[in-house]
C-alpha positions as CSV (number, residue, x, y, z in Angstrom):
1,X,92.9,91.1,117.1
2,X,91.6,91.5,120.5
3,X,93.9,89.8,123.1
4,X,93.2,92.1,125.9
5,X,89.4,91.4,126.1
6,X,89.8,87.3,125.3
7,X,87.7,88.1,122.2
8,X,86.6,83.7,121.4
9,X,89.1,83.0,118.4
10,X,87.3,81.7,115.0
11,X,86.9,78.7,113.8
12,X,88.5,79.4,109.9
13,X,92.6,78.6,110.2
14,X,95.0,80.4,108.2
15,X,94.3,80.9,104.4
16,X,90.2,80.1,104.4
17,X,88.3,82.7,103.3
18,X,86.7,85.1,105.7
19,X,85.7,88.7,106.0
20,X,85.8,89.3,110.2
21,X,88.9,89.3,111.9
22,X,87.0,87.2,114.5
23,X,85.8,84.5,112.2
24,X,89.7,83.3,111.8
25,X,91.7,81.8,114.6
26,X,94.4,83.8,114.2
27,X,92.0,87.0,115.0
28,X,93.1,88.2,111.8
29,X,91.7,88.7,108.3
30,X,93.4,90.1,105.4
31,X,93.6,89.9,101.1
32,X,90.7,91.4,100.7
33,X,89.2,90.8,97.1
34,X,86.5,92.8,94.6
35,X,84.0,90.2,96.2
36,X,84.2,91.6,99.7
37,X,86.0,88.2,100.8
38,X,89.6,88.3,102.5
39,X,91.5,85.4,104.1
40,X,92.4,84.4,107.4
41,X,96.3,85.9,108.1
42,X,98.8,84.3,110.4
43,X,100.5,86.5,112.6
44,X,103.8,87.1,112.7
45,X,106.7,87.9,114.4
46,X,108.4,91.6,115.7
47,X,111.0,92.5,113.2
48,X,108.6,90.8,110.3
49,X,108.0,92.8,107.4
50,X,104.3,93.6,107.7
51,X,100.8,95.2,105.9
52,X,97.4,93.9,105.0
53,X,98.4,90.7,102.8
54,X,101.2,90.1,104.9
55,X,100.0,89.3,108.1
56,X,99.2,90.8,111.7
57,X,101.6,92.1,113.7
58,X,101.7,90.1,117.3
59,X,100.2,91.9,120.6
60,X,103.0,94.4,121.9
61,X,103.8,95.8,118.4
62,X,102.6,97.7,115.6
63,X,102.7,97.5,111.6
64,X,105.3,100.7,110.4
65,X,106.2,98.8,107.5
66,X,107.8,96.1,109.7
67,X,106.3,95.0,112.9
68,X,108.1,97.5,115.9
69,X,107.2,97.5,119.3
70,X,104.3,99.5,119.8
71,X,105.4,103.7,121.0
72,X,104.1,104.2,124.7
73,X,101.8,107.3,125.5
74,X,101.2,109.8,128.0
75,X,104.7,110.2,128.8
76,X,105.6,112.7,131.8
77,X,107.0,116.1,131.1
78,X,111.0,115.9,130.3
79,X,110.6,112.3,129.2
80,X,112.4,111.6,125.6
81,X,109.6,110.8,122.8
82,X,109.5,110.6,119.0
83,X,105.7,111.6,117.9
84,X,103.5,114.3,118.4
85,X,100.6,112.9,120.8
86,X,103.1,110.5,123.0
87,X,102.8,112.9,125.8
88,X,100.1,113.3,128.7
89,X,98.1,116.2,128.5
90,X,99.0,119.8,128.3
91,X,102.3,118.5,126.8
92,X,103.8,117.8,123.5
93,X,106.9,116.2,121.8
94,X,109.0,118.3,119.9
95,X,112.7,119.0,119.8
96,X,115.1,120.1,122.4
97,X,118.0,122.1,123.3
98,X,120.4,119.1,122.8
99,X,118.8,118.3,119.6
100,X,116.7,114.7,120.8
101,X,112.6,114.6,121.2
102,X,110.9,115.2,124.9
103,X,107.6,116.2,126.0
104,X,107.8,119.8,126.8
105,X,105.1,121.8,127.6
106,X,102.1,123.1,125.1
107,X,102.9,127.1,124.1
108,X,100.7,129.9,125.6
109,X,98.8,132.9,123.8
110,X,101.5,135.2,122.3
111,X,104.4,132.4,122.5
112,X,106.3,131.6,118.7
113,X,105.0,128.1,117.5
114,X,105.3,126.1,114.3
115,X,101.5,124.3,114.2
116,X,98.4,124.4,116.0
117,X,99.4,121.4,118.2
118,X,101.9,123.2,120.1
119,X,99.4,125.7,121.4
120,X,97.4,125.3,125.0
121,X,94.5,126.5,123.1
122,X,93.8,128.9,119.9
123,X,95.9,128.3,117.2
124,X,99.0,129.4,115.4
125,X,98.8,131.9,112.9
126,X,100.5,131.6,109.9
127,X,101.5,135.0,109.3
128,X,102.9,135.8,113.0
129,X,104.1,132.2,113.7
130,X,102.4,132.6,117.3
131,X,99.8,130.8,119.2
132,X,96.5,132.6,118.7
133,X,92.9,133.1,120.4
134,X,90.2,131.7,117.9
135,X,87.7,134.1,116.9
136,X,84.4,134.7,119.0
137,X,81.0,133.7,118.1
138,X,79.4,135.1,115.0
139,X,82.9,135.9,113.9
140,X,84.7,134.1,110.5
141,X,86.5,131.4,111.3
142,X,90.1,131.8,111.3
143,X,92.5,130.0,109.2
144,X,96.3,129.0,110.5
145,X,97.6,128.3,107.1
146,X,98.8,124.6,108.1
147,X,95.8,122.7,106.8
148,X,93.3,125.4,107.1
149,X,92.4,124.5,110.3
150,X,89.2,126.9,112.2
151,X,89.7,127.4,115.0
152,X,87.3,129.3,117.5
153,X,87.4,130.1,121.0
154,X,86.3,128.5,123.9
155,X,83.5,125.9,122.9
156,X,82.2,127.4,119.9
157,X,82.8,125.8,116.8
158,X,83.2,126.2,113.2
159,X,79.9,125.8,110.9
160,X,81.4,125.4,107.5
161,X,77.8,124.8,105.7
162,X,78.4,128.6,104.1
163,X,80.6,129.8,101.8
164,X,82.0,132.4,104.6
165,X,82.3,129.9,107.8
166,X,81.8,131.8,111.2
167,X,82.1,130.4,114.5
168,X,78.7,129.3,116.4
169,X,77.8,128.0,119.8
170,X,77.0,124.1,120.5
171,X,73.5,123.4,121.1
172,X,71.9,121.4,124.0
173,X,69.8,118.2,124.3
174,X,66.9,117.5,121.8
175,X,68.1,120.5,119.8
176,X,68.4,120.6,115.7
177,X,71.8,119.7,115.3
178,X,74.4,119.1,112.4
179,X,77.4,116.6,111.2
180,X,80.1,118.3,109.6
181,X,80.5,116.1,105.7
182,X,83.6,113.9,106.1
183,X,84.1,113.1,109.6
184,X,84.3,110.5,111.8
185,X,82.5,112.2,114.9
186,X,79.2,112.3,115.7
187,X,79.2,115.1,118.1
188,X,78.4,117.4,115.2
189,X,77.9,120.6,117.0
190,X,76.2,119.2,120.3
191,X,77.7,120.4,123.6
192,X,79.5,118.0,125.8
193,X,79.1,114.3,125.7
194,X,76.2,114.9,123.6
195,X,75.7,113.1,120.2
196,X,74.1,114.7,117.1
197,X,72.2,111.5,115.9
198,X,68.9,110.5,113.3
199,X,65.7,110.9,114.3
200,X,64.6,108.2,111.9
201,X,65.9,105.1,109.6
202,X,66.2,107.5,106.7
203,X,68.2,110.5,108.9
204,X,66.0,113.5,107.6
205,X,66.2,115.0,111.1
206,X,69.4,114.8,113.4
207,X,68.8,116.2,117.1
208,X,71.2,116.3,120.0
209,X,70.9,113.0,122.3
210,X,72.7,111.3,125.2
211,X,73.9,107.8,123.1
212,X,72.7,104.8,125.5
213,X,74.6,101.3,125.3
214,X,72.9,97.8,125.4
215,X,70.9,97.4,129.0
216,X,70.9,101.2,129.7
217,X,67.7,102.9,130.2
218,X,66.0,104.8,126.5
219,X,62.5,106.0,127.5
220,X,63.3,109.5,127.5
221,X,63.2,112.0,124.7
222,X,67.2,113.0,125.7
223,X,68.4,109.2,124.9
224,X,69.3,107.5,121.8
225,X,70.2,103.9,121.8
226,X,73.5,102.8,120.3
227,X,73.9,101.8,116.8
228,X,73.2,97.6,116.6
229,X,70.6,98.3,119.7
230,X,67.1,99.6,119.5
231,X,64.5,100.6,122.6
232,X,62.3,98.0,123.8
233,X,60.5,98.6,126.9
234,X,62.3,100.9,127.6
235,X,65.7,99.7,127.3
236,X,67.9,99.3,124.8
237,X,68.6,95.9,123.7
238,X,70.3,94.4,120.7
239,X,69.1,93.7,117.2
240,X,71.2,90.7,116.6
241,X,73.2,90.1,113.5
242,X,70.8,89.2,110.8
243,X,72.6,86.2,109.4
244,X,75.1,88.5,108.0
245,X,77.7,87.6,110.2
246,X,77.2,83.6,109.5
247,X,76.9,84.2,105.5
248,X,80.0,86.6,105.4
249,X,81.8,84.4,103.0
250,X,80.1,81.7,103.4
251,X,79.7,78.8,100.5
Protein backbone atom coordinates (compact mmCIF):
# COMPACT_ATOMS: atom_id res chain seq x y z
CA UNK A 1 0.00 0.00 0.00
CA UNK A 2 1.22 3.38 -0.68
CA UNK A 3 -1.26 6.04 0.61
CA UNK A 4 1.19 8.59 1.37
CA UNK A 5 2.53 8.99 -2.21
CA UNK A 6 -1.18 8.50 -4.01
CA UNK A 7 0.44 5.47 -5.61
CA UNK A 8 -2.78 5.04 -8.85
CA UNK A 9 -4.84 1.98 -7.38
CA UNK A 10 -5.13 -1.20 -9.79
CA UNK A 11 -7.59 -2.20 -11.72
CA UNK A 12 -8.03 -6.20 -10.31
CA UNK A 13 -10.79 -5.96 -7.22
CA UNK A 14 -10.71 -8.13 -4.34
CA UNK A 15 -10.02 -11.90 -4.94
CA UNK A 16 -8.64 -11.70 -8.86
CA UNK A 17 -5.50 -12.98 -9.21
CA UNK A 18 -2.44 -10.70 -9.14
CA UNK A 19 1.21 -10.66 -8.14
CA UNK A 20 1.83 -6.58 -7.40
CA UNK A 21 0.33 -4.95 -4.66
CA UNK A 22 -0.32 -2.13 -7.21
CA UNK A 23 -2.15 -4.16 -9.78
CA UNK A 24 -5.25 -4.56 -7.13
CA UNK A 25 -7.41 -1.74 -6.02
CA UNK A 26 -7.18 -2.41 -2.70
CA UNK A 27 -3.12 -1.76 -3.06
CA UNK A 28 -2.80 -5.15 -1.68
CA UNK A 29 -1.83 -8.55 -2.85
CA UNK A 30 -1.71 -11.60 -0.86
CA UNK A 31 -2.17 -15.90 -1.12
CA UNK A 32 0.56 -16.35 -2.86
CA UNK A 33 0.66 -19.86 -4.63
CA UNK A 34 3.70 -22.38 -6.13
CA UNK A 35 2.84 -20.49 -9.48
CA UNK A 36 4.08 -17.11 -8.30
CA UNK A 37 0.29 -15.86 -8.49
CA UNK A 38 -1.40 -14.30 -5.28
CA UNK A 39 -4.73 -12.46 -5.04
CA UNK A 40 -5.95 -9.16 -4.52
CA UNK A 41 -6.64 -8.69 -0.37
CA UNK A 42 -9.20 -6.37 1.08
CA UNK A 43 -8.12 -4.45 3.81
CA UNK A 44 -9.36 -4.50 6.95
CA UNK A 45 -10.06 -2.93 9.95
CA UNK A 46 -7.76 -2.01 13.37
CA UNK A 47 -8.38 -4.59 15.90
CA UNK A 48 -8.79 -7.33 12.80
CA UNK A 49 -6.95 -10.33 13.08
CA UNK A 50 -4.27 -9.99 10.37
CA UNK A 51 -1.24 -11.75 8.10
CA UNK A 52 -0.57 -12.48 4.41
CA UNK A 53 -3.93 -14.46 3.54
CA UNK A 54 -5.78 -12.36 5.79
CA UNK A 55 -5.72 -9.06 4.52
CA UNK A 56 -3.78 -5.59 4.83
CA UNK A 57 -3.83 -3.75 7.72
CA UNK A 58 -5.44 -0.03 6.97
CA UNK A 59 -2.95 3.17 6.90
CA UNK A 60 -2.22 4.13 10.62
CA UNK A 61 -1.58 0.49 11.80
CA UNK A 62 0.51 -2.34 11.55
CA UNK A 63 0.04 -6.38 11.33
CA UNK A 64 1.37 -7.93 15.05
CA UNK A 65 -0.90 -10.64 14.64
CA UNK A 66 -3.92 -8.25 14.82
CA UNK A 67 -3.90 -4.94 13.19
CA UNK A 68 -2.59 -2.27 16.21
CA UNK A 69 -1.84 1.17 15.65
CA UNK A 70 1.40 1.65 14.25
CA UNK A 71 4.42 2.45 17.45
CA UNK A 72 5.73 6.15 16.87
CA UNK A 73 9.60 6.74 16.53
CA UNK A 74 12.15 9.02 17.52
CA UNK A 75 10.67 9.67 20.77
CA UNK A 76 12.48 12.43 23.04
CA UNK A 77 14.64 11.48 25.90
CA UNK A 78 12.35 10.51 29.23
CA UNK A 79 9.43 9.79 26.95
CA UNK A 80 7.75 6.11 27.83
CA UNK A 81 8.35 3.54 24.89
CA UNK A 82 8.06 -0.24 24.34
CA UNK A 83 10.77 -1.33 21.62
CA UNK A 84 14.34 -0.90 21.19
CA UNK A 85 14.72 1.63 18.15
CA UNK A 86 11.50 3.97 19.15
CA UNK A 87 13.81 6.55 20.35
CA UNK A 88 15.76 9.53 18.41
CA UNK A 89 19.24 9.18 18.18
CA UNK A 90 21.86 8.61 20.89
CA UNK A 91 18.95 7.10 22.93
CA UNK A 92 17.41 3.81 23.61
CA UNK A 93 14.28 2.21 25.27
CA UNK A 94 14.96 0.08 28.01
CA UNK A 95 13.59 -0.26 31.59
CA UNK A 96 13.42 2.20 34.34
CA UNK A 97 13.60 2.82 37.90
CA UNK A 98 9.82 2.54 38.34
CA UNK A 99 9.80 -0.54 36.40
CA UNK A 100 7.88 1.02 32.82
CA UNK A 101 9.99 1.53 29.29
CA UNK A 102 11.56 5.19 28.39
CA UNK A 103 14.15 6.38 26.13
CA UNK A 104 17.19 6.82 28.23
CA UNK A 105 20.30 7.57 27.04
CA UNK A 106 22.90 5.12 25.03
CA UNK A 107 25.84 3.75 27.67
CA UNK A 108 29.47 5.07 27.35
CA UNK A 109 32.85 3.12 27.16
CA UNK A 110 33.33 1.38 30.57
CA UNK A 111 29.42 1.67 31.59
CA UNK A 112 27.59 -2.07 32.49
CA UNK A 113 25.19 -2.95 29.54
CA UNK A 114 23.17 -6.04 28.50
CA UNK A 115 23.65 -5.85 24.40
CA UNK A 116 25.41 -4.00 21.90
CA UNK A 117 22.49 -1.61 21.31
CA UNK A 118 22.85 0.06 24.50
CA UNK A 119 26.31 1.29 23.76
CA UNK A 120 27.23 4.98 22.09
CA UNK A 121 29.69 3.07 20.13
CA UNK A 122 31.88 -0.31 20.56
CA UNK A 123 30.14 -2.99 21.83
CA UNK A 124 29.38 -5.04 24.99
CA UNK A 125 31.49 -7.67 25.93
CA UNK A 126 30.22 -10.74 26.96
CA UNK A 127 32.51 -11.57 29.55
CA UNK A 128 32.66 -8.00 31.43
CA UNK A 129 29.00 -7.09 30.63
CA UNK A 130 30.42 -3.47 29.66
CA UNK A 131 30.32 -1.38 26.59
CA UNK A 132 33.60 -1.92 24.69
CA UNK A 133 35.92 -0.15 21.97
CA UNK A 134 36.02 -2.40 18.83
CA UNK A 135 39.31 -3.49 17.85
CA UNK A 136 41.66 -1.34 15.51
CA UNK A 137 42.58 -2.02 11.97
CA UNK A 138 44.45 -5.25 11.14
CA UNK A 139 43.20 -6.52 14.41
CA UNK A 140 40.61 -9.83 14.82
CA UNK A 141 37.38 -8.81 15.02
CA UNK A 142 35.81 -8.95 18.34
CA UNK A 143 32.91 -11.05 19.30
CA UNK A 144 30.21 -9.79 22.10
CA UNK A 145 28.74 -13.15 22.65
CA UNK A 146 25.03 -11.92 21.77
CA UNK A 147 24.85 -12.91 18.18
CA UNK A 148 28.51 -12.79 17.41
CA UNK A 149 28.41 -9.43 16.42
CA UNK A 150 32.17 -7.71 15.04
CA UNK A 151 32.48 -4.94 15.88
CA UNK A 152 35.48 -2.54 15.07
CA UNK A 153 36.33 0.91 15.81
CA UNK A 154 35.61 3.92 14.23
CA UNK A 155 34.85 3.25 10.43
CA UNK A 156 36.64 0.17 9.93
CA UNK A 157 34.82 -2.82 9.42
CA UNK A 158 34.77 -6.47 9.71
CA UNK A 159 35.97 -8.60 6.49
CA UNK A 160 34.76 -12.02 7.31
CA UNK A 161 35.98 -13.59 3.84
CA UNK A 162 38.87 -15.57 6.20
CA UNK A 163 38.54 -18.02 8.53
CA UNK A 164 40.24 -15.42 11.27
CA UNK A 165 38.11 -12.10 10.42
CA UNK A 166 40.12 -8.85 11.21
CA UNK A 167 38.97 -5.47 10.99
CA UNK A 168 39.88 -3.32 7.68
CA UNK A 169 39.47 0.18 6.44
CA UNK A 170 36.59 1.18 3.79
CA UNK A 171 37.81 1.97 0.49
CA UNK A 172 37.10 5.09 -1.73
CA UNK A 173 35.50 5.68 -5.11
CA UNK A 174 36.24 3.33 -8.14
CA UNK A 175 38.17 1.14 -5.71
CA UNK A 176 37.83 -3.01 -5.75
CA UNK A 177 35.29 -3.43 -3.32
CA UNK A 178 33.30 -6.36 -1.60
CA UNK A 179 29.52 -7.41 -0.44
CA UNK A 180 29.52 -9.25 2.67
CA UNK A 181 27.16 -12.98 1.62
CA UNK A 182 23.68 -12.55 3.11
CA UNK A 183 23.01 -9.01 3.37
CA UNK A 184 20.73 -6.55 2.35
CA UNK A 185 23.31 -3.54 1.90
CA UNK A 186 25.18 -2.73 -0.80
CA UNK A 187 27.66 -0.50 0.85
CA UNK A 188 29.85 -3.54 1.15
CA UNK A 189 32.97 -2.01 2.49
CA UNK A 190 32.84 1.41 0.56
CA UNK A 191 33.22 4.54 2.62
CA UNK A 192 30.35 6.92 3.17
CA UNK A 193 27.43 7.13 0.86
CA UNK A 194 29.30 5.05 -1.43
CA UNK A 195 27.86 1.82 -3.11
CA UNK A 196 29.94 -1.38 -3.82
CA UNK A 197 28.13 -2.23 -7.10
CA UNK A 198 28.89 -4.64 -10.64
CA UNK A 199 30.87 -3.50 -13.12
CA UNK A 200 29.09 -5.71 -15.58
CA UNK A 201 25.68 -7.79 -16.30
CA UNK A 202 27.43 -10.85 -14.99
CA UNK A 203 28.98 -8.94 -11.60
CA UNK A 204 32.66 -10.39 -12.01
CA UNK A 205 33.96 -7.05 -10.82
CA UNK A 206 32.25 -4.83 -8.07
CA UNK A 207 33.93 -1.28 -7.56
CA UNK A 208 32.96 1.52 -5.25
CA UNK A 209 30.39 4.12 -7.01
CA UNK A 210 28.21 7.04 -6.17
CA UNK A 211 24.47 5.21 -7.14
CA UNK A 212 22.71 7.85 -9.55
CA UNK A 213 18.64 7.89 -9.78
CA UNK A 214 16.53 8.36 -13.01
CA UNK A 215 17.47 12.01 -14.67
CA UNK A 216 20.77 12.39 -12.65
CA UNK A 217 23.89 12.84 -14.47
CA UNK A 218 26.18 9.08 -15.16
CA UNK A 219 29.10 10.15 -17.49
CA UNK A 220 31.69 9.75 -14.97
CA UNK A 221 33.73 6.78 -13.99
CA UNK A 222 32.51 7.60 -9.96
CA UNK A 223 28.58 7.05 -10.95
CA UNK A 224 26.51 4.08 -11.27
CA UNK A 225 22.96 4.34 -12.43
CA UNK A 226 20.31 2.83 -10.24
CA UNK A 227 19.00 -0.64 -10.66
CA UNK A 228 15.78 -0.40 -13.51
CA UNK A 229 17.91 2.65 -15.14
CA UNK A 230 20.85 2.46 -17.41
CA UNK A 231 23.23 5.59 -18.87
CA UNK A 232 22.17 7.05 -22.09
CA UNK A 233 23.77 10.12 -23.08
CA UNK A 234 24.86 10.64 -20.28
CA UNK A 235 22.05 10.26 -17.98
CA UNK A 236 20.41 7.80 -16.52
CA UNK A 237 17.09 6.97 -17.74
CA UNK A 238 14.84 3.97 -17.30
CA UNK A 239 14.67 0.58 -18.96
CA UNK A 240 10.95 0.20 -18.79
CA UNK A 241 9.28 -2.95 -17.59
CA UNK A 242 9.59 -5.47 -20.27
CA UNK A 243 6.05 -6.71 -20.35
CA UNK A 244 6.61 -8.36 -17.20
CA UNK A 245 4.63 -6.21 -15.19
CA UNK A 246 1.40 -6.53 -17.83
CA UNK A 247 1.86 -10.54 -18.02
CA UNK A 248 2.31 -10.92 -14.18
CA UNK A 249 -0.66 -13.19 -13.92
CA UNK A 250 -2.02 -12.58 -16.77
CA UNK A 251 -4.40 -15.15 -18.77
Amino acid sequence: MFPECGYPEGAFETGEPCSFGSQCATLACGRFQGDGCGECLPILEEGDACGSSQGACPPGTQCSGTCEATLPFNLPPGTACEVVGQCTSGYVCRADEQGGRTCQALFEIGETCEASWECSEGYCDAESSRCTVGAAVGAPCPEDGWGRLRSCAGNAMCDTRSDLPVCVERVGVTEACWVRAGTISSQGNCDGELRCLCTDAACAERRCRFERSAGEACDDAEAACIAGTECRAGVCEPVGTQGLFEAACGP
